[in-house]
N, C-alpha and C positions, 0 to 999 in steps of 0.2 A: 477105626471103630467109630460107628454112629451113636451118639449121645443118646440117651435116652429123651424121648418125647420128642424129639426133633427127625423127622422124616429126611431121609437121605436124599442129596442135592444133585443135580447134573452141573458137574462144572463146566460144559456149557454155557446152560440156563445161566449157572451162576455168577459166570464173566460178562453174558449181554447184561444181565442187571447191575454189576458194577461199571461198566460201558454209559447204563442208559443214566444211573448216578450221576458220573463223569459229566457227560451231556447236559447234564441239567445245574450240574455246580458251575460249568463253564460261561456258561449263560447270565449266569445271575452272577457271577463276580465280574465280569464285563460290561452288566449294567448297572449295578448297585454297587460295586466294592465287597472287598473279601470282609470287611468289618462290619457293611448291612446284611450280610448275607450268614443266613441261621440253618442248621441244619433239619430245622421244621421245612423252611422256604424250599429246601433241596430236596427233600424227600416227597411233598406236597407236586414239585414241578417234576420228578422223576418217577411219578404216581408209583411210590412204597410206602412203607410204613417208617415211621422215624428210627426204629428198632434195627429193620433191615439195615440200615444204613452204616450202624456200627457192628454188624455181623463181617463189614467191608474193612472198617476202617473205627481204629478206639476212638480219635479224636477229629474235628473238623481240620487241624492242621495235617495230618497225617491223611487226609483225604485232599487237602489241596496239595501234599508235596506228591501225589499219584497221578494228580490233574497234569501239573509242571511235568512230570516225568512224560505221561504220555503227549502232551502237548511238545516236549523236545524229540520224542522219536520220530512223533509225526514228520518234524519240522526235517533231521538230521536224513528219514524216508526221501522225502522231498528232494531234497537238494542230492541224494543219491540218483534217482530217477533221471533229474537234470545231468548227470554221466558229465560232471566240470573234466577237463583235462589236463587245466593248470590250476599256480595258486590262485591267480587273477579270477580264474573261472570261479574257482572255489567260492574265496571272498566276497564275491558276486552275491555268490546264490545264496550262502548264509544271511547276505546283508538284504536281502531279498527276503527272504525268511522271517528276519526279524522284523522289518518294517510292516510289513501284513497280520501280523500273528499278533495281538491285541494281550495276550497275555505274556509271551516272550521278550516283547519291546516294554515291557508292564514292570519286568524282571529287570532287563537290561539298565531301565533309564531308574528304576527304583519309586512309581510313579505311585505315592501314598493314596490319590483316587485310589485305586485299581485293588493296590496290594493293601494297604491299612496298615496295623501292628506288623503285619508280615517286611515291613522295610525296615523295620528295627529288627527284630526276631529271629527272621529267617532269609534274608536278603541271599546271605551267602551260605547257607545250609544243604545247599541244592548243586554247589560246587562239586564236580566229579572229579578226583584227581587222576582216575584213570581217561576223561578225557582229556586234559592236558598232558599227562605223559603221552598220549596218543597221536596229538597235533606236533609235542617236540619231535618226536619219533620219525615224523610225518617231515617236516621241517628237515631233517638231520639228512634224510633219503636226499630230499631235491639241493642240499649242499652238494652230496656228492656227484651230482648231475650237471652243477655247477645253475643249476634256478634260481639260487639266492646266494644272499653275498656270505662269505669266509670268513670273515673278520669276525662274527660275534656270536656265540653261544647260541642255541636253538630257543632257550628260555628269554632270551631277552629279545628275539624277532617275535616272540611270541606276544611279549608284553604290548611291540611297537605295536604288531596287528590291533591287539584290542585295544589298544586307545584309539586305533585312527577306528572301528568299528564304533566304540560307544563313545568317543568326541563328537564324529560326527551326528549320532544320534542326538545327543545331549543337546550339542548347539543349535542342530535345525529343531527340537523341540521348546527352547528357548527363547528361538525368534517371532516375532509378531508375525500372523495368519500367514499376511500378503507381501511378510519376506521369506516364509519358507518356500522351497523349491521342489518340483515333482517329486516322488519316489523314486523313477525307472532315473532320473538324475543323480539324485543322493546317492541312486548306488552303485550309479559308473564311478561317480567320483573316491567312493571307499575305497570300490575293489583296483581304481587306478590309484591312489596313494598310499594302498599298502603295497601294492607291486612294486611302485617307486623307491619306498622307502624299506624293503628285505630283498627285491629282485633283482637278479647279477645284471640288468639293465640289456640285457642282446637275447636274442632270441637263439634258442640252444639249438646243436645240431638235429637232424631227423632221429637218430638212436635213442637220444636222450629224452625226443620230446617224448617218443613209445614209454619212454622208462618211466618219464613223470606222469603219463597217464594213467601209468598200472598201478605207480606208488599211490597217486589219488585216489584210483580206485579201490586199493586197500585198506586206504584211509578211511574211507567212508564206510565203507563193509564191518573194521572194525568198531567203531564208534559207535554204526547204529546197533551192532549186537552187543556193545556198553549198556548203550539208552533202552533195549530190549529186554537184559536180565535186571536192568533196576526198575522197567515199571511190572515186572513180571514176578517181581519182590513186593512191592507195594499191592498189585491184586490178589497174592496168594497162590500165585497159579506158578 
């Protein structure tokens, strides 16, 4: 039922305008910080009214964890696109991913520019635990393919991955200009020292390697229609 005094919406219409929102908060926390950045500033640069704004979303938090949201399916789209075949591939293309993506590496390294009160507040708010069960799951497939090693629990290969992902960020963000090293380096270097360090170390039969391509590609199918119905929770739709 339509409210009274309020003219019925095309939820079309009404997605490109939280889209064109989106756009516009994306921008101004990537130059200013989420802390300079007012929901006048966002509405003013996504030409709506301030009003429209919380038709979208009750609070400026609750409008950047939709930003996050849609900025990780973007990203999770992405690296599906890229069709990995292994973990190696995988690791790759996330670490790929994160290195470009101004707001995700923003998240990753916890970088108060960018984010503000949001590295105290909501650092880890945004944590999905349906995609980590989805990566162990993931994990648990290429043991039995023999991809990774036997010895150790799918949660604790999990842990190794991301630390060698956000160590490695952390430190080449740590180093002075003109001792960090290219991108397209940093990120052979991740996606070969996490294969090092969970990878059965030999290169699997032809059967198998089929099998870890389709499991990957599961993989990614699943997560992104994760990252799919939680920003599809935050727009309403």
């Amino acid at each position: 039922m339509v409210k009274a005094g309020r003219p019925p919406q095309d939820p079309a219409r009404q997605l490109e305008r939280a889209h064109r929102i989106l756009d516009a908060a994306a921008g101004l926390i990537e130059r200013w910080g989420y802390d300079k950045t007012t929901i006048d500033d966002v509405a003013r640069h996504a030409g709506v009214a301030k009003g429209t704004i919380y038709l979208h979303w009750r609070t400026r938090d609750e409008l950047f964890a939709a930003l996050l949201r849609r900025e990780r399916l973007s990203m999770l789209e992405e690296v599906r696109e890229q069709a990995p075949a292994t973990l190696r591939d995988l690791i790759g293309e996330l670490a790929a991913e994160l290195v470009r993506r101004p707001l995700m590496k923003a998240i990753a390294l916890g970088d108060s520019e960018v984010l503000g009160k949001l590295t105290r507040q909501k650092r880890h708010s945004e944590t999905t635990p349906e995609l980590g069960a989805a990566f162990e799951a993931y994990l648990a497939e290429l043991r039995e393919q023999g991809a990774v090693h036997a010895d150790r629990p799918a949660r604790e290969q999990l842990t190794v991955i991301g630390a060698v992902i956000y160590g490695f960020l952390f430190t080449r963000n740590n180093l002075p200009e003109t001792m960090r090293m290219p991108d397209d380096r940093l990120v052979e270097l991740i996606a070969e020292t996490a294969d090092l360090a969970v990878g059965a170390g030999s290169a699997p039969p032809a059967a198998a390697s089929h099998a870890i391509a389709r499991a990957t590609a599961r993989y990614l199918d699943t997560v992104v229609e994760i990252a799919r119905n939680k920003l599809a929770t935050s727009l309403g739709s």
